[in-house]
Every structure is written in C-alpha cells, then in structure tokens.
C-alpha positions in Angstrom: -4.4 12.8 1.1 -7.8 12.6 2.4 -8.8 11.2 5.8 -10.9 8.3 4.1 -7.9 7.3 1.8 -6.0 7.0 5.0 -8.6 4.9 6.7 -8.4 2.8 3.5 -4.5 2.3 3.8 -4.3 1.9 7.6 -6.9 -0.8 7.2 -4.8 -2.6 5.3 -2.1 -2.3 7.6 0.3 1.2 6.1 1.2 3.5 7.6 1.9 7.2 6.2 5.7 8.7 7.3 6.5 11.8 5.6 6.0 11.7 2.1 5.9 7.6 2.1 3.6 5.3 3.1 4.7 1.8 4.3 4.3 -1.4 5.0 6.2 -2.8 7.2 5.8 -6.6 7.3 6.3 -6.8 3.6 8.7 -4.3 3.1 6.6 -1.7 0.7 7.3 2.0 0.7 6.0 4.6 -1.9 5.3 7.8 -2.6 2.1 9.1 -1.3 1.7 10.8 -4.5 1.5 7.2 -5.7 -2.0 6.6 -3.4 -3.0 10.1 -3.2 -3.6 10.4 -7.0 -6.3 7.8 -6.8 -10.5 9.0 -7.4 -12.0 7.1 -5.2 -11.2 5.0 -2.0 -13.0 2.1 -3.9 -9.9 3.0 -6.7 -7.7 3.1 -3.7 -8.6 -0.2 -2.0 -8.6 -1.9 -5.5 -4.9 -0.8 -6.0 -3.9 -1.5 -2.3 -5.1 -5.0 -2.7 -3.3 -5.5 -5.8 -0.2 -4.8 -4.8 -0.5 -6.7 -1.7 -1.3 -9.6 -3.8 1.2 -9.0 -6.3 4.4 -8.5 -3.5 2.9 -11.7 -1.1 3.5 -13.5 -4.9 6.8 -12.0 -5.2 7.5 -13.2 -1.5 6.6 -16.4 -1.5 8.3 -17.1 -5.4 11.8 -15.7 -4.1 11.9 -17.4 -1.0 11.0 -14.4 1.4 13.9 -12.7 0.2 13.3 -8.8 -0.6 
C-alpha cells in the first residue's frame, strides 16, 4: 500500500492494523488487499466513500445494530 492511499484512508477516518484496515466508529474491517488493489487514489476515495455511504445506510435502516 502506498503512502498516498494511506493518506486517502486515514482521511476518511481508517486506520491500517496488520493486514486490516478499520474503522472504528462504524465497525468496518477488511483486507488491505481489498484497498490496496485499487489504481488510483481517485479509485480509492471513490470506493472509500461508497462504502461509508452504503454501511451509514445499513446503520441507520437496522437500528444501529451491527
């Protein structure tokens, strides 16, 4: 993983353990293969801000509930 995609995750609020990346306040962790695979950081902020989008959805349909 570069140092820009990273920057890219960190700004939206991951943080990279090991082989995972997480997000603490809304529960996500995946493989950084899962990030790292990505272009661009364009690519990577695009998918980053999907799935924020899609688990705050998930969140707020099922009650907060994980």
């Amino acid at each position: 993983m570069t140092e820009e995609q990273r920057a890219v995750l960190e700004k939206f609020g991951f943080r990279i353990e090991a082989q995972e990346v997480k997000h603490s306040k809304l529960g996500i962790v995946r493989g950084i293969e899962e990030f790292a695979g990505m272009k661009s950081a364009e690519e990577l902020q695009q998918y980053v801000k999907h799935l924020l989008r899609n688990q705050c959805l998930w969140k707020r349909e099922h009650g907060g509930r994980s």
